[in-house]
CHARMM internal coordinates of N, CA and C (Angstrom, degrees):
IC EDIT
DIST 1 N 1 CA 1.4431
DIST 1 CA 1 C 1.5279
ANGL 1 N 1 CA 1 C 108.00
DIST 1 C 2 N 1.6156
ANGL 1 CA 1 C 2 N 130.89
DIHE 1 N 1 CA 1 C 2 N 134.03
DIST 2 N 2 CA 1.0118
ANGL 1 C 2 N 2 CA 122.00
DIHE 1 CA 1 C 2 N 2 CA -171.82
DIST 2 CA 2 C 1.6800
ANGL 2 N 2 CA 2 C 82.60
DIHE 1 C 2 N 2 CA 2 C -114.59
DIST 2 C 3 N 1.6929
ANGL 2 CA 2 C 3 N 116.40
DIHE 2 N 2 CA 2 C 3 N 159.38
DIST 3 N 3 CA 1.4872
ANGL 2 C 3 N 3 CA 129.06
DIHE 2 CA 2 C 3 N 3 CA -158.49
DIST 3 CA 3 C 1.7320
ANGL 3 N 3 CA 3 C 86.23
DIHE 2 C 3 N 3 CA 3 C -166.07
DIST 3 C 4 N 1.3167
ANGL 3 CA 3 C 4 N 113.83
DIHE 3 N 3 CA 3 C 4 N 120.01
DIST 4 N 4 CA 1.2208
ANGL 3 C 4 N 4 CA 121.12
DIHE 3 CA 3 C 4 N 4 CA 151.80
DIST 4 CA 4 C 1.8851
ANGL 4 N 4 CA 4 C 96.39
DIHE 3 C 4 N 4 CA 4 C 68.04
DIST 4 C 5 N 1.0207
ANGL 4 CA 4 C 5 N 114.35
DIHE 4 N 4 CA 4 C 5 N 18.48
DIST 5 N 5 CA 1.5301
ANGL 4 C 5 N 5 CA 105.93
DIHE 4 CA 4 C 5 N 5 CA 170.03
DIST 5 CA 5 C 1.9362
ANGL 5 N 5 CA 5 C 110.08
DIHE 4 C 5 N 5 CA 5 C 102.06
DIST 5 C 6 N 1.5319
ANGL 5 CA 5 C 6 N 89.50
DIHE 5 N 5 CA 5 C 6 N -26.34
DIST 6 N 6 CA 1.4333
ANGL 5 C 6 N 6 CA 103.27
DIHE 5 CA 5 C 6 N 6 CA 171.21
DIST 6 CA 6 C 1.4833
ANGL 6 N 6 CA 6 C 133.99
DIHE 5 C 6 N 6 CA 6 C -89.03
DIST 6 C 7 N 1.4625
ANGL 6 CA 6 C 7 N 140.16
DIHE 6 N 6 CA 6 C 7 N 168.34
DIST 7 N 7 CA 1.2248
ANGL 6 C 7 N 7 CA 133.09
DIHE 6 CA 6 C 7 N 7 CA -142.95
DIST 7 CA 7 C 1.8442
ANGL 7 N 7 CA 7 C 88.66
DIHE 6 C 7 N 7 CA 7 C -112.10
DIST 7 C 8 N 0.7609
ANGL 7 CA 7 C 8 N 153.61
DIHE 7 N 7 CA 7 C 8 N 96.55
DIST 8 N 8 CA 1.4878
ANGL 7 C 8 N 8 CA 157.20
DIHE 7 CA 7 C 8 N 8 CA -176.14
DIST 8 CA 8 C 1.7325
ANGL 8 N 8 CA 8 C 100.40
DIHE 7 C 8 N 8 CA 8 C -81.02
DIST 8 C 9 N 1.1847
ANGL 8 CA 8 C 9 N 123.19
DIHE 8 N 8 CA 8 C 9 N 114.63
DIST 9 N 9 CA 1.6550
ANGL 8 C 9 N 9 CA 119.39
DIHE 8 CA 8 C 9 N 9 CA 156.56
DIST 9 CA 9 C 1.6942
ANGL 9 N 9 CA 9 C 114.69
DIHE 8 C 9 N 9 CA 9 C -104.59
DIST 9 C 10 N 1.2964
ANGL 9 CA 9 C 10 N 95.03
DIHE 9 N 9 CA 9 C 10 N 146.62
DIST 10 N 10 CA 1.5535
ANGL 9 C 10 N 10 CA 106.94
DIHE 9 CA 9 C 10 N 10 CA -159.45
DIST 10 CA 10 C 1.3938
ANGL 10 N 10 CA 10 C 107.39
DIHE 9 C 10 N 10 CA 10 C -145.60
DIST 10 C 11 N 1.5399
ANGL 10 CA 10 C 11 N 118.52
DIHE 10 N 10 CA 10 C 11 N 142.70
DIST 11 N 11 CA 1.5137
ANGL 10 C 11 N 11 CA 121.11
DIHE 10 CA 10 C 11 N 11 CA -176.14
DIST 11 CA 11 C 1.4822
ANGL 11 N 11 CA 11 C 104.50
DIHE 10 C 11 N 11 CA 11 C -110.74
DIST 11 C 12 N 1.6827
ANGL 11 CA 11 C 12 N 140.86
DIHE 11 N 11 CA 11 C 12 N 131.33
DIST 12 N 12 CA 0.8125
ANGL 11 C 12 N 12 CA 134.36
DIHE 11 CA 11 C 12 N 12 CA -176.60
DIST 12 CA 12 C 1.4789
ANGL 12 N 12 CA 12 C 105.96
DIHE 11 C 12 N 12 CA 12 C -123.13
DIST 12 C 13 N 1.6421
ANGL 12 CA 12 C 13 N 120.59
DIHE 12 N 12 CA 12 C 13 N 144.22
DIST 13 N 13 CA 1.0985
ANGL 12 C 13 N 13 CA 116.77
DIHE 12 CA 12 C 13 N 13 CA -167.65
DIST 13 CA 13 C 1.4259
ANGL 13 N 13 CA 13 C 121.94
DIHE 12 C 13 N 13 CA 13 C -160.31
DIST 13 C 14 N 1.3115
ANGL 13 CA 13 C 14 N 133.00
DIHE 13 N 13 CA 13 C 14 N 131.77
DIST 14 N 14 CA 1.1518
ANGL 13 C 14 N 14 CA 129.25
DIHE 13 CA 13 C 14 N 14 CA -164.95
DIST 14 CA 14 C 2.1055
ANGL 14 N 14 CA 14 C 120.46
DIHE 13 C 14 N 14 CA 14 C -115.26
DIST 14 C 15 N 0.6960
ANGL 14 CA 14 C 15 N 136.63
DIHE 14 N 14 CA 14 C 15 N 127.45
DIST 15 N 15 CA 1.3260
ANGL 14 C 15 N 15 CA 140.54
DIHE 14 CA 14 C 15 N 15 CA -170.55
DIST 15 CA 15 C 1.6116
ANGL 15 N 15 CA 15 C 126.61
DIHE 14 C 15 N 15 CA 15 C -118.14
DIST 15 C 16 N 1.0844
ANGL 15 CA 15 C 16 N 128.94
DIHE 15 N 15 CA 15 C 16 N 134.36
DIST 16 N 16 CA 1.5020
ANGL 15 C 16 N 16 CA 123.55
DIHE 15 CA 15 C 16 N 16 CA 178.68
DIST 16 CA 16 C 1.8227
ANGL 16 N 16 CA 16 C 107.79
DIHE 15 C 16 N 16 CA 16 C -127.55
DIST 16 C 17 N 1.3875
ANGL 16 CA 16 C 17 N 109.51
DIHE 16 N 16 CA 16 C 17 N 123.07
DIST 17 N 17 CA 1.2760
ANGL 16 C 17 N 17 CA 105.80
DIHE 16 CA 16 C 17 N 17 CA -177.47
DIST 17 CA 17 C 1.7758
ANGL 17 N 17 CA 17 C 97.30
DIHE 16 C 17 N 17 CA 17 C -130.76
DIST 17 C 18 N 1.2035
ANGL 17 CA 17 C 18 N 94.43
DIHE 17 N 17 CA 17 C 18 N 156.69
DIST 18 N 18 CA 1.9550
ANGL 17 C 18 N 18 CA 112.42
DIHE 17 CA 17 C 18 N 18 CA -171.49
DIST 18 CA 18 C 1.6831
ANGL 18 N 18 CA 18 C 97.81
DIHE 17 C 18 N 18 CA 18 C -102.82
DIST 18 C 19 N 1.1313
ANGL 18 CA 18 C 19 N 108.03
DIHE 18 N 18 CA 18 C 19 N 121.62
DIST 19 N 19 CA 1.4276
ANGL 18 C 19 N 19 CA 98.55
DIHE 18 CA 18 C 19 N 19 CA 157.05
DIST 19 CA 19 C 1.5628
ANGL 19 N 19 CA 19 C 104.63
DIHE 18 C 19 N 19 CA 19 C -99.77
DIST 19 C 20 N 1.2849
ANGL 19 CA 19 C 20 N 107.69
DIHE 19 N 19 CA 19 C 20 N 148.14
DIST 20 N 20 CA 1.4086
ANGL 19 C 20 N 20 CA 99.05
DIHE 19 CA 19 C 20 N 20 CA 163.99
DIST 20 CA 20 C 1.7241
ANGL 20 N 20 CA 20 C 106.88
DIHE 19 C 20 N 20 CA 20 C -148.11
DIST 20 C 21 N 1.7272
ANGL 20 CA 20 C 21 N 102.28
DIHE 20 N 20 CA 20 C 21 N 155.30
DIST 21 N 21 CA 1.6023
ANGL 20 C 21 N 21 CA 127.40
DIHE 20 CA 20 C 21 N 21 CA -156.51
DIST 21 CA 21 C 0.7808
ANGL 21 N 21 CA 21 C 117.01
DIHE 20 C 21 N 21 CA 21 C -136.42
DIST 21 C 22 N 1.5252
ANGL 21 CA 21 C 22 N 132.37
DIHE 21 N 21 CA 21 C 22 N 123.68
DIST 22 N 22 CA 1.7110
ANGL 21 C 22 N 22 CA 130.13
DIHE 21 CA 21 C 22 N 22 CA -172.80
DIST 22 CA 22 C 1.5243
ANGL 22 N 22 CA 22 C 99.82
DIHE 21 C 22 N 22 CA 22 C -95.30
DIST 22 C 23 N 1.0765
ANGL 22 CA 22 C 23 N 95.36
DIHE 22 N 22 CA 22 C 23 N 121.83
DIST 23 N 23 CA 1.4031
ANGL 22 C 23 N 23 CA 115.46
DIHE 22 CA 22 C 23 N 23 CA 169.39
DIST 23 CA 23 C 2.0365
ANGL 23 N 23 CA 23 C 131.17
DIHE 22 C 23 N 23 CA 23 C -104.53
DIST 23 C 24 N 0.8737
ANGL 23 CA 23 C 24 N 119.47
DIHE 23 N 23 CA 23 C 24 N 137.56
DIST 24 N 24 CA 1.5155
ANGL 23 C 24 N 24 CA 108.42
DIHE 23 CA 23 C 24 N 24 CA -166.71
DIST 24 CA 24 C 1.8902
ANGL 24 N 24 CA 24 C 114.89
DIHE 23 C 24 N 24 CA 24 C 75.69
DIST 24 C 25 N 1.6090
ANGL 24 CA 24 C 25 N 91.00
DIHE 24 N 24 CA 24 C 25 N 178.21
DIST 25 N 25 CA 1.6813
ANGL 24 C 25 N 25 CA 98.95
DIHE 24 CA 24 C 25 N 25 CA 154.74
DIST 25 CA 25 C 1.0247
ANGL 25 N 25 CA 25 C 128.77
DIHE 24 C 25 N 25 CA 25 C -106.76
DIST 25 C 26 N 1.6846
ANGL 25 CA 25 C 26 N 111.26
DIHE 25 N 25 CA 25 C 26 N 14.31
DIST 26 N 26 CA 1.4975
ANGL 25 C 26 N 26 CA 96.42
DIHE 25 CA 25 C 26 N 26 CA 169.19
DIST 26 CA 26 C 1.6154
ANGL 26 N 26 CA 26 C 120.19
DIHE 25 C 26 N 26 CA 26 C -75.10
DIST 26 C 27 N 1.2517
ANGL 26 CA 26 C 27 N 100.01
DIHE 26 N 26 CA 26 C 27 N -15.29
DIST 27 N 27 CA 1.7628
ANGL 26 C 27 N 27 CA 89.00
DIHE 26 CA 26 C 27 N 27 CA -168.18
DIST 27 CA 27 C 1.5040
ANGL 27 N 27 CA 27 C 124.10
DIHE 26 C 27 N 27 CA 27 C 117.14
DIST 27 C 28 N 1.6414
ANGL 27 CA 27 C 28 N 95.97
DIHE 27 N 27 CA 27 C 28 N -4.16
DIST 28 N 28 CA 1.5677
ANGL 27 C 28 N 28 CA 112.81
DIHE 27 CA 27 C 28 N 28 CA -170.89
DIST 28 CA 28 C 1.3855
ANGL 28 N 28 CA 28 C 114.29
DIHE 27 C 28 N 28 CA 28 C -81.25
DIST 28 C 29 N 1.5532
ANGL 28 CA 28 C 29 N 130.15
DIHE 28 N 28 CA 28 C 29 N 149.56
DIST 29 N 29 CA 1.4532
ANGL 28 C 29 N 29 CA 123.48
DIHE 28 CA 28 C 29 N 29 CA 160.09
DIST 29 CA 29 C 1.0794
ANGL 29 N 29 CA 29 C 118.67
DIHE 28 C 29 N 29 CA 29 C -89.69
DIST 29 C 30 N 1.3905
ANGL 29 CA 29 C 30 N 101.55
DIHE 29 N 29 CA 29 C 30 N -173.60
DIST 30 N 30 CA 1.7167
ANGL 29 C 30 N 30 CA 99.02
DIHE 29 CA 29 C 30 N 30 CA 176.99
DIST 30 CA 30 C 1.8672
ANGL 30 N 30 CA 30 C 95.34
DIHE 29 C 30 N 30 CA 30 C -151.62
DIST 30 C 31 N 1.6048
ANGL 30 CA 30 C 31 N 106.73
DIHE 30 N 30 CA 30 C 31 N 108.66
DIST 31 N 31 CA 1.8518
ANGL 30 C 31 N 31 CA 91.23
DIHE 30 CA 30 C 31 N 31 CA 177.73
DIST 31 CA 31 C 1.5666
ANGL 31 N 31 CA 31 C 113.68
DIHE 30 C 31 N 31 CA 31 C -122.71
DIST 31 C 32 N 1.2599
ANGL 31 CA 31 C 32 N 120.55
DIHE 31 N 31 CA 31 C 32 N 155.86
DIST 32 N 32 CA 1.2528
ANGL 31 C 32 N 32 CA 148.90
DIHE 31 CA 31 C 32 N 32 CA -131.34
DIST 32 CA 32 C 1.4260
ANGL 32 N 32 CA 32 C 109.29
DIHE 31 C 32 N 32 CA 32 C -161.82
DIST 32 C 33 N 1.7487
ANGL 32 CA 32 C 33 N 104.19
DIHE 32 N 32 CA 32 C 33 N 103.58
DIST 33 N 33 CA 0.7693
ANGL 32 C 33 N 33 CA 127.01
DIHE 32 CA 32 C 33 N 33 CA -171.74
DIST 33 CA 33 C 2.0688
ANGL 33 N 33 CA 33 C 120.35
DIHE 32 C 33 N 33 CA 33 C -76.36
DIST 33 C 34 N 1.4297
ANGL 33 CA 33 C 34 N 105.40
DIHE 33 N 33 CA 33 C 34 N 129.70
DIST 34 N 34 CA 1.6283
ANGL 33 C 34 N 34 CA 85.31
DIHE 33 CA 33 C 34 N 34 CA -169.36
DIST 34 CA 34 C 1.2795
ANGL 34 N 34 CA 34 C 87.46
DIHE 33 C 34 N 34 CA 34 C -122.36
DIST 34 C 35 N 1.2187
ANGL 34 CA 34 C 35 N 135.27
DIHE 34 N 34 CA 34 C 35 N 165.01
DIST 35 N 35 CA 1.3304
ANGL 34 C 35 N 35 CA 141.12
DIHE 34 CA 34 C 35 N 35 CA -177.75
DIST 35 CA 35 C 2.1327
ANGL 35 N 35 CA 35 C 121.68
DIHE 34 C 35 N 35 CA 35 C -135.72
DIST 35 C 36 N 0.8982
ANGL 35 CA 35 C 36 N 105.93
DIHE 35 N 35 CA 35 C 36 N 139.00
DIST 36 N 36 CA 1.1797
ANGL 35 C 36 N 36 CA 76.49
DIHE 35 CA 35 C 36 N 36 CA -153.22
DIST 36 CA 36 C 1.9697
ANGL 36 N 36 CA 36 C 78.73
DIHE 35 C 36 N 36 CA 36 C -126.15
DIST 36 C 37 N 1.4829
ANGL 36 CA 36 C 37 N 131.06
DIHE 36 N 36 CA 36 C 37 N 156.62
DIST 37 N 37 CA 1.1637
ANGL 36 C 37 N 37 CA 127.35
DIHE 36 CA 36 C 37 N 37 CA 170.52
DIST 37 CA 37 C 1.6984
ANGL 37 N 37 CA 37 C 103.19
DIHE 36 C 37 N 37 CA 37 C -146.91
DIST 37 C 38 N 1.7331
ANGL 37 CA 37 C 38 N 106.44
DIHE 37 N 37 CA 37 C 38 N 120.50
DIST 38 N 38 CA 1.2956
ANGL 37 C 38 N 38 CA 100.86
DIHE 37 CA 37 C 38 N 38 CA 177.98
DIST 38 CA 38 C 1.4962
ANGL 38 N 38 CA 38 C 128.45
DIHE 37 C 38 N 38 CA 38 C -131.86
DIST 38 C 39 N 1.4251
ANGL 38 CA 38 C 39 N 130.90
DIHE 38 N 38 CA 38 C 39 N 162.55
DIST 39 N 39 CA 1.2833
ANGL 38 C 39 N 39 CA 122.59
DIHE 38 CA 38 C 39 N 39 CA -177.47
DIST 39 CA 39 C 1.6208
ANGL 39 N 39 CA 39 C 119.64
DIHE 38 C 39 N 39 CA 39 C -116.72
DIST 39 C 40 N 1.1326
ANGL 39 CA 39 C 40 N 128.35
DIHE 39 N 39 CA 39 C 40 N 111.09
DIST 40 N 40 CA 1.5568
ANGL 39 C 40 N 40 CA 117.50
DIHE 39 CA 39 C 40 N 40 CA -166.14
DIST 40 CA 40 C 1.9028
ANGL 40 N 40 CA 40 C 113.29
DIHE 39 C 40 N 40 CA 40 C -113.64
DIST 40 C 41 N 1.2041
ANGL 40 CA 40 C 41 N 93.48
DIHE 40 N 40 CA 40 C 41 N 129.95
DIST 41 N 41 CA 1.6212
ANGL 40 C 41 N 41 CA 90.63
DIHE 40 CA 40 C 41 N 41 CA 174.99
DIST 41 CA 41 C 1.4905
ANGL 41 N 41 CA 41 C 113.21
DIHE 40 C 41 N 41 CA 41 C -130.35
DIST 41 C 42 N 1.2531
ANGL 41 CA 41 C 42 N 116.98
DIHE 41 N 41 CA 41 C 42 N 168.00
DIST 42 N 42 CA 1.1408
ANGL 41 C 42 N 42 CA 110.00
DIHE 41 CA 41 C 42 N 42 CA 175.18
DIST 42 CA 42 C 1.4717
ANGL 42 N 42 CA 42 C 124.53
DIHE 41 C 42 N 42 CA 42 C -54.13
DIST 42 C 43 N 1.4454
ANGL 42 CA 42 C 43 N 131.59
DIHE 42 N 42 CA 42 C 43 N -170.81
DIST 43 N 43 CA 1.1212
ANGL 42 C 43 N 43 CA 126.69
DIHE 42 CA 42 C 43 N 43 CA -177.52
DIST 43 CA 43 C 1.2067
ANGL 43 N 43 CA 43 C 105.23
DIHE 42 C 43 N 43 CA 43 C -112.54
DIST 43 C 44 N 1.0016
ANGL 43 CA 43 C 44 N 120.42
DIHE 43 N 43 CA 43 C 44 N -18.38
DIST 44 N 44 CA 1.7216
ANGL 43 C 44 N 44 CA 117.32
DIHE 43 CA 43 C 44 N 44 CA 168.83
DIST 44 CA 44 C 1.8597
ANGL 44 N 44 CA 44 C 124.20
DIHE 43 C 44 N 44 CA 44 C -102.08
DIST 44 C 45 N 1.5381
ANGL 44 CA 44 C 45 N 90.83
DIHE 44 N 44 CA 44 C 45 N 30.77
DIST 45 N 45 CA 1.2558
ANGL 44 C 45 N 45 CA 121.31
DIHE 44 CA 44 C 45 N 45 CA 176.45
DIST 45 CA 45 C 1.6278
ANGL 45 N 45 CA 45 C 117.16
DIHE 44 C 45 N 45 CA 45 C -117.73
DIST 45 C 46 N 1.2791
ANGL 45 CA 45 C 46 N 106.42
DIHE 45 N 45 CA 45 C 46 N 1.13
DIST 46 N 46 CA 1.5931
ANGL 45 C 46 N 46 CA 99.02
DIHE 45 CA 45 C 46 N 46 CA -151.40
DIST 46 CA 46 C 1.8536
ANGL 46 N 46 CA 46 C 73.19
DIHE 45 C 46 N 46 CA 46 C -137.20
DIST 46 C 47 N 1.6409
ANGL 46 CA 46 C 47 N 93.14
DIHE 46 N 46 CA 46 C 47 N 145.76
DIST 47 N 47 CA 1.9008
ANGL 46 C 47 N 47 CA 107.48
DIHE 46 CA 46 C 47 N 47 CA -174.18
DIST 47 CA 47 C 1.3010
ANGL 47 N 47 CA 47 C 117.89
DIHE 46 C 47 N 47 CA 47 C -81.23
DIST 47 C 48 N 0.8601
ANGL 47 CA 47 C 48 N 130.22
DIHE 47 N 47 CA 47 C 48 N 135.84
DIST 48 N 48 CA 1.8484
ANGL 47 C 48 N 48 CA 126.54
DIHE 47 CA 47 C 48 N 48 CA -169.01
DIST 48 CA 48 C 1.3584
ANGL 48 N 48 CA 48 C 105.14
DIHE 47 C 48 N 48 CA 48 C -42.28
DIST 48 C 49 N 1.3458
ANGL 48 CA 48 C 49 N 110.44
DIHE 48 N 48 CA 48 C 49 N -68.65
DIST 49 N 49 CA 1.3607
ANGL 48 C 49 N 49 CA 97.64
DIHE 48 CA 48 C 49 N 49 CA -174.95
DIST 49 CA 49 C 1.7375
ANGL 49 N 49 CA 49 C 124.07
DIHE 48 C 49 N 49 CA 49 C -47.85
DIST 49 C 50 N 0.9005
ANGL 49 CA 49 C 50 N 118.52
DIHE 49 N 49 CA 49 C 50 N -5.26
DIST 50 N 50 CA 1.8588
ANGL 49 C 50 N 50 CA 112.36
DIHE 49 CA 49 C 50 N 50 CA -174.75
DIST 50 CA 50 C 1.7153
ANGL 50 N 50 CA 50 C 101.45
DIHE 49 C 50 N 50 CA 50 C -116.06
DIST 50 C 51 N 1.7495
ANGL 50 CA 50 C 51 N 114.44
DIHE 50 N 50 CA 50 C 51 N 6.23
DIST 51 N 51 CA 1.1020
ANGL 50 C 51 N 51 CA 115.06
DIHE 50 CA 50 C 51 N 51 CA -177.94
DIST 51 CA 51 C 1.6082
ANGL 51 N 51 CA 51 C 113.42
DIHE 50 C 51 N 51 CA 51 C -81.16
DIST 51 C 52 N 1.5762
ANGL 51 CA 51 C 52 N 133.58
DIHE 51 N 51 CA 51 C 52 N 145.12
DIST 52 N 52 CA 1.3509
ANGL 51 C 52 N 52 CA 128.80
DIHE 51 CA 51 C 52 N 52 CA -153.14
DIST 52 CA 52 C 1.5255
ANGL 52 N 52 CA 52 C 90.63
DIHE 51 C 52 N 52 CA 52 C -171.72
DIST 52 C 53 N 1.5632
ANGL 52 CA 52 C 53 N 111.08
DIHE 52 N 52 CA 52 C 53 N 93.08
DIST 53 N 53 CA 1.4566
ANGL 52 C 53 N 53 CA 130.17
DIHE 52 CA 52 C 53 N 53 CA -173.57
DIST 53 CA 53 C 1.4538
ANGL 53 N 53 CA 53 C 101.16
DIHE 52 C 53 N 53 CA 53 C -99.43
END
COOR INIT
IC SEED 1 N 1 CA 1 C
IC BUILD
């Protein structure tokens, strides 16, 4: 990705996690899918203002 004239490298990444919850007395679950999608760059890549340590 080029940004401001400069070459920006970036890791992109996607994740799927189950929660799961017993519900009742039978013994049954219940799962629930959460998804999560993220973008990571360095820290001396990213503009002060959008920085959040």
């Amino acid at each position: 990705m080029i940004e401001d004239g400069k070459e920006i490298l970036q890791l992109q990444y996607e994740q799927i996690v189950f929660f799961e919850s017993d519900f009742g007395n039978d013994g049954g679950t219940t799962s629930w899918p959460h998804i999560q999608v993220n973008t990571l760059r360095k820290l001396q890549d990213i503009p002060e203002d959008q920085e959040r340590v």
